[in-house]
N, C-alpha and C positions, 0 to 999 in steps of 0.2 A: 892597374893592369900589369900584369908579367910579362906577359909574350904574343906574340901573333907571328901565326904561319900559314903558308899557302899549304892547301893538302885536295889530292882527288879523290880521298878514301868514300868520301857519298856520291862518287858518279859524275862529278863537276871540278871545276876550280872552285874550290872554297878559300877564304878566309877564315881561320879560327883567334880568336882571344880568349887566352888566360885570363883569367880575372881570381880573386882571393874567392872561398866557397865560404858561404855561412847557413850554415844547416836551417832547415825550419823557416829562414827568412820570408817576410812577406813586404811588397813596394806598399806605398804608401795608399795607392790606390786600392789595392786587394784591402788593404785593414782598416780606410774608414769608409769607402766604396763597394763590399764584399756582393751585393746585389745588384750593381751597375747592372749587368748583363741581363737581367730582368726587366729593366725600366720600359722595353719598347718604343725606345725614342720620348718618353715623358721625364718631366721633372724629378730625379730621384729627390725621395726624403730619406734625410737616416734619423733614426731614431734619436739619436741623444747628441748636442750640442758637444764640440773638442774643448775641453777645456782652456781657457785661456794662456795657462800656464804653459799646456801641452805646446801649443803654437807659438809661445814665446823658446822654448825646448826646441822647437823643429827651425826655426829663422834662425837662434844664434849658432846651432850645427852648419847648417846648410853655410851663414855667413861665415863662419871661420873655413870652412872649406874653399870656397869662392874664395876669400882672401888668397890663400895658398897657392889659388891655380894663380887668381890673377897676376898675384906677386913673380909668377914664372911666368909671366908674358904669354900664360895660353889663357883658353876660354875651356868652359868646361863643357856646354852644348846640349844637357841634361838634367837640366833642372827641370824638371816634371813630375809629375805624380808616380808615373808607370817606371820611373826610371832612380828614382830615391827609395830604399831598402831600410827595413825597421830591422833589424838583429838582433835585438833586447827591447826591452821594455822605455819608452821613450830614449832610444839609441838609435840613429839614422845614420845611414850613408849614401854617397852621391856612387851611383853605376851606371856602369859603361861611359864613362870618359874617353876623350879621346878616340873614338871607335869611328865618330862622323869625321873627325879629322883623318882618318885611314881610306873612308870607302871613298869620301869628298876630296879628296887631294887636290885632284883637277882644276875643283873649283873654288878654289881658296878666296877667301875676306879678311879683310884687315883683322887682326886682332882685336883693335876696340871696338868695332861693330859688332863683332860675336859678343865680347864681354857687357857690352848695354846689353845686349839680348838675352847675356845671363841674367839681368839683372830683373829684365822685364818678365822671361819666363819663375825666376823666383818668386815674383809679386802676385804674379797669376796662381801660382801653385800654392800659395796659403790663400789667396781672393778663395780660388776653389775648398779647399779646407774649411774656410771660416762660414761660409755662404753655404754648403753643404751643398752642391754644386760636381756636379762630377767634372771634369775639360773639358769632354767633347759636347755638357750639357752648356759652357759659360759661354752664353750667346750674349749676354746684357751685363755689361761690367759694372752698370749703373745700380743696375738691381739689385746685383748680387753687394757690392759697395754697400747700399744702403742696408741688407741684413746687416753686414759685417757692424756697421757705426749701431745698430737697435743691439747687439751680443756684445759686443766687447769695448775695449777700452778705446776714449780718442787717442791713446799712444797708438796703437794698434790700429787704427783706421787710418791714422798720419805716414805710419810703418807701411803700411800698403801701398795707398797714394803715392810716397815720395819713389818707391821702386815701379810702379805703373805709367808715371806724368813724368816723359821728357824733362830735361834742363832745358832752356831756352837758351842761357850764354854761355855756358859750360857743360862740359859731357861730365855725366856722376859715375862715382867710382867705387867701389867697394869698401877702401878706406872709411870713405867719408861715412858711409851707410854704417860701418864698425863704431863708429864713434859715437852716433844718434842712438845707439841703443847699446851704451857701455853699461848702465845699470844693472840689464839682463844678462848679461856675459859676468858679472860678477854672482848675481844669483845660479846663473848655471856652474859656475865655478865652485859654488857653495857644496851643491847638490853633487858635484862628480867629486869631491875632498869626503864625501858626508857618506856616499856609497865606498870609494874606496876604503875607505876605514872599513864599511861595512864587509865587503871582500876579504883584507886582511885578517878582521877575526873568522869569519869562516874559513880561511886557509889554516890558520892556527890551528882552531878544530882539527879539519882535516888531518893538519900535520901530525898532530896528538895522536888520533885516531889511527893513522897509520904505522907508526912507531909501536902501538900496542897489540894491533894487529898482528906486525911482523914477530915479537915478542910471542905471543901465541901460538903462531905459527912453528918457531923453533923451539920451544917446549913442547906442542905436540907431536913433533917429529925424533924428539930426541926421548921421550919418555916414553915406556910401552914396548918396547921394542922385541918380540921374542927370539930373535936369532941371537941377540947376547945376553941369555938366560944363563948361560954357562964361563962368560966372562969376569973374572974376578973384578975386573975393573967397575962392573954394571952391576955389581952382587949385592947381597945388602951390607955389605961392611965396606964398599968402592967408594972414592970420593964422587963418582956420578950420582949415587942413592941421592943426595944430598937434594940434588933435582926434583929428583922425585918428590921425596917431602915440600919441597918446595911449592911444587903442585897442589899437594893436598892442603899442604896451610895457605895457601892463596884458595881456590878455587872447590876446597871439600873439606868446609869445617864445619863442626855440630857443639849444640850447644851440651848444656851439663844432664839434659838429658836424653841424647844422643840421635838430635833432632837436626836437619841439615839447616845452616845460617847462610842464606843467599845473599851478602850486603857487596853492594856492586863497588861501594868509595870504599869499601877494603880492595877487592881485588883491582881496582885501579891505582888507590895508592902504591902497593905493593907491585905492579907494572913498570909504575914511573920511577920507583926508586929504583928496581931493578935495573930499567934502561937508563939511570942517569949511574947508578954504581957509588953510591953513597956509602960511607963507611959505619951505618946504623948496623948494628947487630940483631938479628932475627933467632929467636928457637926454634928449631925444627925436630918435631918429634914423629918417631913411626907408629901406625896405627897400633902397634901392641903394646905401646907407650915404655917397649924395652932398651930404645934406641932415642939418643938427644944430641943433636948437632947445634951450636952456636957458631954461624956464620956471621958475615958481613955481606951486604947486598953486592957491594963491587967484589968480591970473592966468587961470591955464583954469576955474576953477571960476566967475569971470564971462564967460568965453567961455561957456560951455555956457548959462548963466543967459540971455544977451544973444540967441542964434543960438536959443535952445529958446525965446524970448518973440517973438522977428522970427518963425520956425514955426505958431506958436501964431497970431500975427495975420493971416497971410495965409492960414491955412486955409479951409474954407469955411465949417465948424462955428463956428469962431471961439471954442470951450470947448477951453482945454487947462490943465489944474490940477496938475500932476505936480509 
């Protein structure tokens, strides 16, 4: 949470909380419960069982979370289905923290009793998960318990139980629950090293892609031009021409019989050496083949740089950031 403030803009004293936006988002209940609301007070079925995996995904989120709060001596008071948010593809987070601590001031509890209570409502919140069980349907913990042990693993029927069943001589603690299921926290460890990689080369992409984009963009704003038709500079014997040709041998070449060659790893080559300014020398010839310029790609690559920033100043806007 960001912020909370008192406001009477809807007719009252209100309460408002910031909280972070995540577009699209759905709680946990809306994405494996999406028909609750049809059930008529009967047993919802959902179709297709949560994967095991998925559930081991959703407990060591949720538990590293819990850790966090616990560790600052708060509780977090929302561990529930309607109140844990998916924002990606097995990606959770815990909402509205701390909000009961605002409305409930009043009536404050020790911190460890909230904190067991995290603990219990987390147990409940995969019981229901696993048992296909909506919360307001989990009247039989025993029943739904025994789906769970006939589907999944005795890790995971053990993992349940131990956050449902009281300690007898000791209060259990989130730590400890960390500890019981380190294996999983290392496979989920795996799986966010294994995406982020996968991130990174899409960024890469991207990055690629944008670079050439911009690159396009300032060739076609600086080539074509007809208000300096009559500029020596822009003429065909100008060192801007040069551009130009540039143009046509990237982007309008034909073959020997005067046929167009659309090959896209030429004109991206010839992109990236441009934006990188490499000292490879390029022929540039003009369509009437009377004209031949032998550049260097870092030579045109401050051409474009020099004629895209003289563009940029004489505009009217006077903002050009490309």
């Amino acid at each position: 949470m960001f912020d909370a403030f008192t406001t009477r803009a809807f007719g009252d004293s209100s309460i408002v909380f910031v909280q972070e936006y995540f577009p699209l988002s759905k709680t946990l209940l809306e994405l494996h419960f999406p028909n609750q609301s049809n059930t008529h007070g009967g047993r919802y079925k959902q179709q297709t069982m949560i994967a095991e995996a998925v559930l081991w995904g959703y407990i060591t989120q949720i538990a590293t979370a819990l850790k966090a709060i616990h560790a600052a001596n708060l509780a977090a008071r929302c561990v529930d289905l309607g109140r844990i948010i998916s924002t990606d593809k097995n990606r959770i987070r815990l909402d509205a923290c701390s909000i009961l601590d605002v409305v409930q001031f009043d009536a404050r509890r020790p911190v460890l009793e909230l904190q067991q209570e995290d603990l219990l409502q987390f147990g409940r919140a995969i019981l229901s998960l696993a048992s296909l069980t909506p919360p307001t349907l989990l009247t039989n913990p025993n029943a739904a318990m025994e789906h769970l042990s006939r589907h999944y693993s005795v890790e995971m029927r053990d993992t349940v139980l131990w956050l449902l069943t009281p300690q007898q001589q000791q209060v259990k603690n989130i730590d400890e629950f960390v500890r019981g299921i380190a294996t999983h926290f290392v496979t989920s460890l795996d799986q966010s090293l294994q995406q982020a990689d996968t991130l990174r080369s899409e960024l890469a992409t991207s990055l690629e892609n944008g670079r050439a984009a911009r690159l396009l963009m300032k060739l076609a704003t600086i080539n074509e031009r007809p208000e300096f038709n009559g500029d020596p500079e822009w003429a065909e014997n100008g060192e801007r021409y040069t551009l130009k040709l540039f143009r046509d041998y990237v982007f309008h070449q034909v073959d020997a019989n005067g046929q167009p060659v659309v090959d896209v790893g030429h004109m991206m080559t010839c992109l990236n050496k441009l934006d990188a300014g490499v000292d490879e020398r390029v022929c540039l010839t003009s369509r009437d083949e009377q004209t031949v310029f032998i550049v260097t790609y870092k030579s045109l690559r401050d051409q474009v740089r020099a004629v895209f920033t003289e563009l940029t100043r004489a505009s009217k806007s006077g903002r050009g950031g490309l």
